[in-house]
C-alpha positions in Angstrom: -110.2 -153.2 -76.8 -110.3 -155.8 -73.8 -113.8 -155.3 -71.7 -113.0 -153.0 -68.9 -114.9 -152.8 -65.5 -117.1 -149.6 -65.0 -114.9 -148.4 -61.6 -111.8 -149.0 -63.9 -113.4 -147.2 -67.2 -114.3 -144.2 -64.6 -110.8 -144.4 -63.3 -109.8 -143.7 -66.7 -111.9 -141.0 -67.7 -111.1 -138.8 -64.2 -107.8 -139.2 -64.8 -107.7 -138.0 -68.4 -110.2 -135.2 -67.1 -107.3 -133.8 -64.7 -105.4 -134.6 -67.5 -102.7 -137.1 -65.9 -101.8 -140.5 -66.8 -104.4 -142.7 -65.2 -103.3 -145.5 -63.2 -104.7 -148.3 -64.4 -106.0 -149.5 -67.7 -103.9 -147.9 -70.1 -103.8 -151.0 -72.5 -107.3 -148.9 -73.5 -105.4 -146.3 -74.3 -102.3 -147.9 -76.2 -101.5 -146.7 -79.6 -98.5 -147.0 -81.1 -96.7 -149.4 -78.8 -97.1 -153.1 -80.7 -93.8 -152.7 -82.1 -92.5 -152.9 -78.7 -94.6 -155.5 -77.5 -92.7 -158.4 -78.7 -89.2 -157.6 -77.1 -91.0 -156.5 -74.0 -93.1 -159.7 -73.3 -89.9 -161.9 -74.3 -87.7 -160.0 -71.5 -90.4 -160.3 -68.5 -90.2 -163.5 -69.5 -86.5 -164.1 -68.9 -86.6 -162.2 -66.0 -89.3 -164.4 -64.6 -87.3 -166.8 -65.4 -84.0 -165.7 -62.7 -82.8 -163.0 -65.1 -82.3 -158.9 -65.0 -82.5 -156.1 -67.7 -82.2 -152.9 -68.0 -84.5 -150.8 -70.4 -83.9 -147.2 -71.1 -86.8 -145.2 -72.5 -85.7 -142.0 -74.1 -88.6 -139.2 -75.8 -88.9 -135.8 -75.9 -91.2 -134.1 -73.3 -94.9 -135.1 -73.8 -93.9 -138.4 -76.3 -95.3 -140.3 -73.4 -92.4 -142.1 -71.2 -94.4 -141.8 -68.4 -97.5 -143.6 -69.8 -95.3 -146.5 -71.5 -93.8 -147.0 -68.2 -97.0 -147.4 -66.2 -98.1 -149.5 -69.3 -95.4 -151.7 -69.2 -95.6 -151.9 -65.2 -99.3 -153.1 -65.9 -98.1 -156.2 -68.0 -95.5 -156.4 -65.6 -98.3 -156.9 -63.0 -100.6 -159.0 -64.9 -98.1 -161.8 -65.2 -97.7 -161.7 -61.3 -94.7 -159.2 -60.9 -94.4 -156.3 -58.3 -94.0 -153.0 -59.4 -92.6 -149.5 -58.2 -92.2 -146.1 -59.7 -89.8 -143.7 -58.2 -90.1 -139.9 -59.9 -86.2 -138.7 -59.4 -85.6 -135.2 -57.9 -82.6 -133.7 -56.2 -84.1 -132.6 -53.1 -86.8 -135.7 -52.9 -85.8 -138.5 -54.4 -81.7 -137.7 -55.5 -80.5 -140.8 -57.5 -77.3 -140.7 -55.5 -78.3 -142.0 -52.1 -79.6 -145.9 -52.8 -80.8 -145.2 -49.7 -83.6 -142.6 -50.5 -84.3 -144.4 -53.8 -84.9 -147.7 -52.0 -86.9 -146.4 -49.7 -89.0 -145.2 -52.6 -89.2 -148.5 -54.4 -90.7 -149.8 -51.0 -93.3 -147.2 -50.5 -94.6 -147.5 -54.2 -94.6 -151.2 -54.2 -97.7 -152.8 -55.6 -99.2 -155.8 -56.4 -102.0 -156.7 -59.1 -103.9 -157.2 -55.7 -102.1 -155.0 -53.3 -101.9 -151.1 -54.3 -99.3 -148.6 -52.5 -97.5 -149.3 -50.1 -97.8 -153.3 -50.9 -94.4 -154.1 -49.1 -96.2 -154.9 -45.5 -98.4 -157.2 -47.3 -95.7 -158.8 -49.2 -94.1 -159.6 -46.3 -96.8 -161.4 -44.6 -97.2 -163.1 -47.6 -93.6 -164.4 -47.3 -94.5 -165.3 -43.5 -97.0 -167.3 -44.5 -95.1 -168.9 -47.5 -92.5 -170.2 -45.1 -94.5 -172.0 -42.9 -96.4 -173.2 -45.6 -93.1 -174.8 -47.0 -91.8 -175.6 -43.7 -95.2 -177.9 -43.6 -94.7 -179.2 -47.1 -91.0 -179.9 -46.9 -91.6 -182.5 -43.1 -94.6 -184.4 -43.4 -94.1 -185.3 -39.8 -94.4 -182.0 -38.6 -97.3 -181.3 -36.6 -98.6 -178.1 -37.1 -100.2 -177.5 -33.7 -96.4 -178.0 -32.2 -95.7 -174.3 -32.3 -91.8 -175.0 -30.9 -90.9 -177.7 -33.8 -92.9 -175.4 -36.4 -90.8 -172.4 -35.2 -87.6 -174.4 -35.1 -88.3 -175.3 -39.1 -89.6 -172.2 -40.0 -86.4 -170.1 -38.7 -84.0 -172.9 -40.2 -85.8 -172.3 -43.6 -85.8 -168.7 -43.2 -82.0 -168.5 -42.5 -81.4 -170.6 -45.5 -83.8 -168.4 -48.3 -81.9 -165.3 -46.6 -78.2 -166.9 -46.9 -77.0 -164.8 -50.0 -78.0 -161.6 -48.3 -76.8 -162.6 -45.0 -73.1 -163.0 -46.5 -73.2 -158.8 -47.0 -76.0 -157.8 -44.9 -77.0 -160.1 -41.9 -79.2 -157.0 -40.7 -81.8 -157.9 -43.3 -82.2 -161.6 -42.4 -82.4 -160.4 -38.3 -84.8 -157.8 -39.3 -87.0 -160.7 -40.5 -86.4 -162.8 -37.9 -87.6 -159.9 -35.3 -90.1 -158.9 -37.1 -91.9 -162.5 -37.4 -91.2 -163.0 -34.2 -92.5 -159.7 -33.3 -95.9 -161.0 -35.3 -96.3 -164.1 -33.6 -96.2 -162.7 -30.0 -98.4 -159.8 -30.6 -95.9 -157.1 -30.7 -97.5 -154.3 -32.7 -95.1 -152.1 -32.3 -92.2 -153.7 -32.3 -93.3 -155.3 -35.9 -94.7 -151.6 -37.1 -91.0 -150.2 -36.3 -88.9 -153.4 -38.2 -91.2 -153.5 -41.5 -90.4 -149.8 -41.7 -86.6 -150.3 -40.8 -86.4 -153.3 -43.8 -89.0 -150.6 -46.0 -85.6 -148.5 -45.7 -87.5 -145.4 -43.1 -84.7 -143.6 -41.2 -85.7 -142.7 -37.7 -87.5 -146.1 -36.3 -87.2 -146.1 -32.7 -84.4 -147.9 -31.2 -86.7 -150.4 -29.4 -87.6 -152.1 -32.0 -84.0 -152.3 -34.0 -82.9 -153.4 -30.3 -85.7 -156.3 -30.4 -84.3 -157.6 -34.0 -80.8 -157.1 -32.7 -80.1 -154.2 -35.4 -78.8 -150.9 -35.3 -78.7 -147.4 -37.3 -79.9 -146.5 -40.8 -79.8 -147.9 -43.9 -77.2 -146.7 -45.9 -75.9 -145.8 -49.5 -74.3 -150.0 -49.9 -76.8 -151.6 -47.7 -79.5 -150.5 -50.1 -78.2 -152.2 -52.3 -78.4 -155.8 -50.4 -82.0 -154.5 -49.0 -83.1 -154.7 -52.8 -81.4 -158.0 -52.9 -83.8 -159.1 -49.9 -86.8 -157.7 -51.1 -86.3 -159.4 -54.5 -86.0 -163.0 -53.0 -88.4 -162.1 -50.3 -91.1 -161.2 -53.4 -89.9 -164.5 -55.4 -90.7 -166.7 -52.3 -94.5 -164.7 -52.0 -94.8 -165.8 -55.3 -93.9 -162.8 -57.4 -91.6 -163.6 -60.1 -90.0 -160.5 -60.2 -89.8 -156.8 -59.8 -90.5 -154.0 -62.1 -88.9 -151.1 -61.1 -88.9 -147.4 -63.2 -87.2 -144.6 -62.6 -89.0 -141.8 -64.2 -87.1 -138.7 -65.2 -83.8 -139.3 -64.8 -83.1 -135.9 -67.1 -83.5 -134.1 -63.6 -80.0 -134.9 -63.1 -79.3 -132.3 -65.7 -80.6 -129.2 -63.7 -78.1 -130.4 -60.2 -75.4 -129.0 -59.4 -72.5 -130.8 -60.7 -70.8 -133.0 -58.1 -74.2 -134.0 -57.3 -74.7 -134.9 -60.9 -71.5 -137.0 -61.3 -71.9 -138.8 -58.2 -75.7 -139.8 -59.5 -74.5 -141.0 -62.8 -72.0 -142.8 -61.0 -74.7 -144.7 -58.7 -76.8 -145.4 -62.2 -73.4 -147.0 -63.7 -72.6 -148.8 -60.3 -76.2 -150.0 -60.4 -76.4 -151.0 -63.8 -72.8 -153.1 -63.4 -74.3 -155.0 -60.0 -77.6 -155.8 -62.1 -74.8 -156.8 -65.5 -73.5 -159.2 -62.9 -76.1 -161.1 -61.8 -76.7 -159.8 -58.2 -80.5 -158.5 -59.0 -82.5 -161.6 -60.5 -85.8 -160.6 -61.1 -85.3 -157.1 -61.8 -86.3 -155.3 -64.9 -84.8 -151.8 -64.3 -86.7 -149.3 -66.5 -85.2 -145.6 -66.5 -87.2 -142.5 -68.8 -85.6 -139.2 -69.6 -85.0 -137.3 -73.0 -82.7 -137.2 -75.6 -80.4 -134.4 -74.3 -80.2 -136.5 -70.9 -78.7 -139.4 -73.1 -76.5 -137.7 -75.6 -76.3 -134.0 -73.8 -72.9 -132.9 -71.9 -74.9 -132.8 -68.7 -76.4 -136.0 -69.1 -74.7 -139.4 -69.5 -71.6 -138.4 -71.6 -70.2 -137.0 -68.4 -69.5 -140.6 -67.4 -67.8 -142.5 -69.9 -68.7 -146.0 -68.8 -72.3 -145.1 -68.3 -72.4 -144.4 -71.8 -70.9 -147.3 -73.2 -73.5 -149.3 -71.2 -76.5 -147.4 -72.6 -75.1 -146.6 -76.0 -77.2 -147.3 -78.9 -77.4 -146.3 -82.8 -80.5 -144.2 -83.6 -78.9 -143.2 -87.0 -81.1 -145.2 -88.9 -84.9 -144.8 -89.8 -86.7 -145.0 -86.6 -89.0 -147.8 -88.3 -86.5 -149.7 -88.0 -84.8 -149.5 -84.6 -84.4 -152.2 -82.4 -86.7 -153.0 -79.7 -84.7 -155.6 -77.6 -81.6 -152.9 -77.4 -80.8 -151.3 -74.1 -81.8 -148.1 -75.1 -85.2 -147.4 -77.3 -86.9 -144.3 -78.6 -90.8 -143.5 -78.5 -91.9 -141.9 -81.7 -94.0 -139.6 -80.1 -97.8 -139.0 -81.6 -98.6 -138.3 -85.1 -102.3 -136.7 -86.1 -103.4 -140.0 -87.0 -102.9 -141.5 -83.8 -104.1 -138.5 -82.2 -107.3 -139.7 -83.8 -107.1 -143.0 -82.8 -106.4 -142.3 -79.3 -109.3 -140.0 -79.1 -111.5 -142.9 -80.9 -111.1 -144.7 -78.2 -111.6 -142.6 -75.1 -115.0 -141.5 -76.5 -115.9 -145.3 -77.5 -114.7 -145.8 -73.4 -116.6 -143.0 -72.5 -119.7 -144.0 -74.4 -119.8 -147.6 -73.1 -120.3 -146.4 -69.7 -123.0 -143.7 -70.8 -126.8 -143.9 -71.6 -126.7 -142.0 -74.6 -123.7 -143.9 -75.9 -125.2 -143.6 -79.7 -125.5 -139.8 -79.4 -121.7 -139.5 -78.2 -119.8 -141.2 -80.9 -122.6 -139.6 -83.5 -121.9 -135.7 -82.3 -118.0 -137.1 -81.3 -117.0 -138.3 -84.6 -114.0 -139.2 -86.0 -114.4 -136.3 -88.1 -114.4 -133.7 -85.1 -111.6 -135.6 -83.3 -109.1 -134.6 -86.2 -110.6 -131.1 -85.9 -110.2 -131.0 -82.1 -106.5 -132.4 -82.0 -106.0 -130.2 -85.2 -106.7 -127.2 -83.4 -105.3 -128.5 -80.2 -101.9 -128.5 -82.0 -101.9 -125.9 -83.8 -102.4 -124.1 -80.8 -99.1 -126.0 -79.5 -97.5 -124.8 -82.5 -97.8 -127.3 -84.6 -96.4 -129.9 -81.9 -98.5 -133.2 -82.5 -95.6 -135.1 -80.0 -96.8 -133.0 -77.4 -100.5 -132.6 -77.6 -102.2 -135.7 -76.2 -102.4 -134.7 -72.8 -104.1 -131.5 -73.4 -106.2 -132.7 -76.6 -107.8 -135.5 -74.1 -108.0 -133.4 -71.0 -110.2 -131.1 -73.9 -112.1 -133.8 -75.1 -113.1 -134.9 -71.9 -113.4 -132.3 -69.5 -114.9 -129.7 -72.3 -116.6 -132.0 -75.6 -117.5 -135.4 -74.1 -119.1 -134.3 -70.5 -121.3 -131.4 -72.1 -122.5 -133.9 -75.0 -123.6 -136.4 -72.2 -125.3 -134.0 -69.9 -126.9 -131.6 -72.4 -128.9 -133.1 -74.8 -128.7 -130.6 -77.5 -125.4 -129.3 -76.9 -123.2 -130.0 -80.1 -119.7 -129.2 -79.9 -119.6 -127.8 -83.9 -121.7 -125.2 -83.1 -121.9 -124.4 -79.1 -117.7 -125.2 -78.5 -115.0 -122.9 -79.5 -111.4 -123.8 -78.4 -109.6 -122.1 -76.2 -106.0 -123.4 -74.5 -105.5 -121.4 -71.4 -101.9 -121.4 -69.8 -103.0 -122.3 -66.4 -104.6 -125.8 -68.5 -100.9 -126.0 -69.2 -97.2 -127.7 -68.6 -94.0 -125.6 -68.8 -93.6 -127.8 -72.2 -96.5 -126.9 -73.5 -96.6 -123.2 -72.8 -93.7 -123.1 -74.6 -94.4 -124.6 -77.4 -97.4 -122.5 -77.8 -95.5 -119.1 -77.3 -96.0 -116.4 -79.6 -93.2 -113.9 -78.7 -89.9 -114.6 -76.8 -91.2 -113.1 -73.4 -93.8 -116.1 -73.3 -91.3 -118.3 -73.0 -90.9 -119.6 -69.4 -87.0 -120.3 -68.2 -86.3 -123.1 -66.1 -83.3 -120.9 -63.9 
């Protein structure tokens, strides 16, 4: 494993501790993904380069979609792109209104230097880009000549924002009140357009009237608004944008119109990004196998499921990482192990008794702990990582580093309470048919 800070190696450890998927650092905690690597790398690449893709993630609950997606968002972020993550709901987040989902995209944006909500800092970045380039582009331009400098900087700015001007001029005004709002001081004014282009409903009509704009942004304008953001991000030196779109198998549980007119927003997306409308977006969507092949999921929409179709008919060893569509194997007991090895080796590193931990902390007791921890799942190794590490954390490694003769063999027995648990996992570890919790 790379050398990891202590404030990101305690980062890790809380997070695991609550059980959630920590934020950062999760190349620590990467097993099973190198076969992915490869394709991966090679399409940031291409999308660095002016392209788009589209990756569909399909696993069963508890396989980990959400962790390769925040894994893949920090490579993403390491070579200089922007991320976002937008968790789809109907009532928060519903896929059908571009609107909401944009909104979303702008609220999560961050930077490897910028977290949540990086899109105000992105576009001071771009302010200062322009004049930067104005400057580079007219050696004769004096920069203390703040009416020439203005001149060059709007002419620039009108000609980085033609594309999007063609279908929405509002984004290109918006810019052009809000720097302007900037450079004379008006707080308010510039507070109310950066959350008009960030997609908020509701800004005060004083400030759209400053930027010459008017009403909400809408279902279509979204989609230019993305377009924006993407050049806007390319000229702040970002080469692209990594947007996921976790659990799209929500769509199953809507009501049916609703449903249909979200798949038909996913397709419509998907054709713009075919196209060539979105360069520099890589377009990552997570949801499970019946969401993909199910007849509430993306069979209902016939050209939606040409787009994403792929064959999963052959041995998963060897299916193919650079399709559109790719499956996560989910966790055997080995890698149970493995991932365990290495949050107690993390764990250890930042600890004083380092040599105790991994002596008491074996890799022997690790494939007893995860052994029992799915067994107690029913036999479910795909969907006992959370737990096992919230477990070896929480209840093995914290009591081994504060008590000094506590050994987890002897002083530790198991014990898998339902409140420690997802809807998934008290299923899977029902005994009878009345534990089973319905999602009505």
């Amino acid at each position: 494993m790379s050398t990891v800070s202590p404030r990101r190696r305690q980062e890790i450890v809380d997070a695991l501790r609550r059980g959630t998927v920590p934020a950062n650092g999760l190349d620590q905690l990467a097993v099973g993904l190198e076969r992915f690597q490869g394709a991966l790398s090679e399409e940031l690449d291409a999308v660095a380069g002016g392209g788009s893709v589209v990756k569909a993630v399909r696993g069963e609950y508890g396989t980990g979609k959400t962790f390769f997606a925040r894994h893949l968002s920090e490579s993403a972020l390491r070579r200089g792109f922007a991320a976002a993550e937008v968790q789809i709901s109907e009532t928060e987040t519903p896929l059908h209104k571009l609107e909401t989902v944009y909104r979303r995209i702008t609220e999560s944006l961050r930077t490897a230097s910028v977290p949540p909500s990086a899109f105000r800092s992105v576009l001071d970045s771009w302010l200062f880009t322009l004049e930067d380039d104005a400057l580079a582009a007219d050696a004769a331009l004096d920069p203390s000549d703040a009416a020439a400098l203005e001149a060059a900087v709007t002419k620039l700015l009108d000609e980085r924002l033609a594309s999007v001007s063609a279908k929405t001029p509002a984004f290109a005004q918006a810019l052009r009140g809000y720097r302007g709002a900037v450079a004379s001081g008006e707080a308010a004014v510039a507070d109310g357009l950066a959350a008009w282009l960030g997609g908020l409903p509701h800004v005060a009509a004083a400030a759209k009237r400053a930027a010459g704009v008017k009403g909400d942004l809408d279902h279509f304008g979204a989609m230019a608004f993305l377009q924006g953001l993407l050049l806007v991000l390319r000229d702040a030196g970002h080469p692209g944008l990594l947007v996921v779109l976790d659990e799209v198998e929500t769509l199953q549980r809507m009501r049916s119109d609703v449903r249909d007119k979200a798949l038909n927003a996913l397709r419509q997306l998907m054709d713009e990004i075919d196209a060539g409308r979105f360069p520099g977006l890589y377009l990552v969507l997570t949801g499970t196998p019946a969401f993909f092949e199910g007849p509430s999921g993306v069979p209902r929409l016939p050209p939606l499921a040409q787009r994403l179709a792929t064959d999963f008919t052959t041995d998963a060893r060897f299916d193919n990482p650079r399709a559109v569509q790719i499956r996560l194997p989910g966790f055997s007991q080995d890698s149970l192990v493995e991932v365990g090895g290495r949050v107690r080796d993390l764990y250890a590193a930042g600890s004083s008794g380092a040599d105790r931990i991994c002596s008491v902390v074996d890799d022997a007791y690790l494939a007893d702990l995860s052994a029992a921890v799915a067994g107690g799942l029913g036999g479910r190794v795909g969907i006992a990582p959370r737990l096992f590490l919230k477990k070896l954390v929480g209840d093995v490694l914290d009591r081994v580093d504060q008590f000094e003769d506590f050994d987890p063999r002897q002083h530790y027995s198991l014990t898998l309470s339902r409140d420690d648990m997802t809807d998934v996992e008290r299923n899977a570890s029902a005994r009878t048919a009345d534990d089973i919790s319905l999602d009505l």
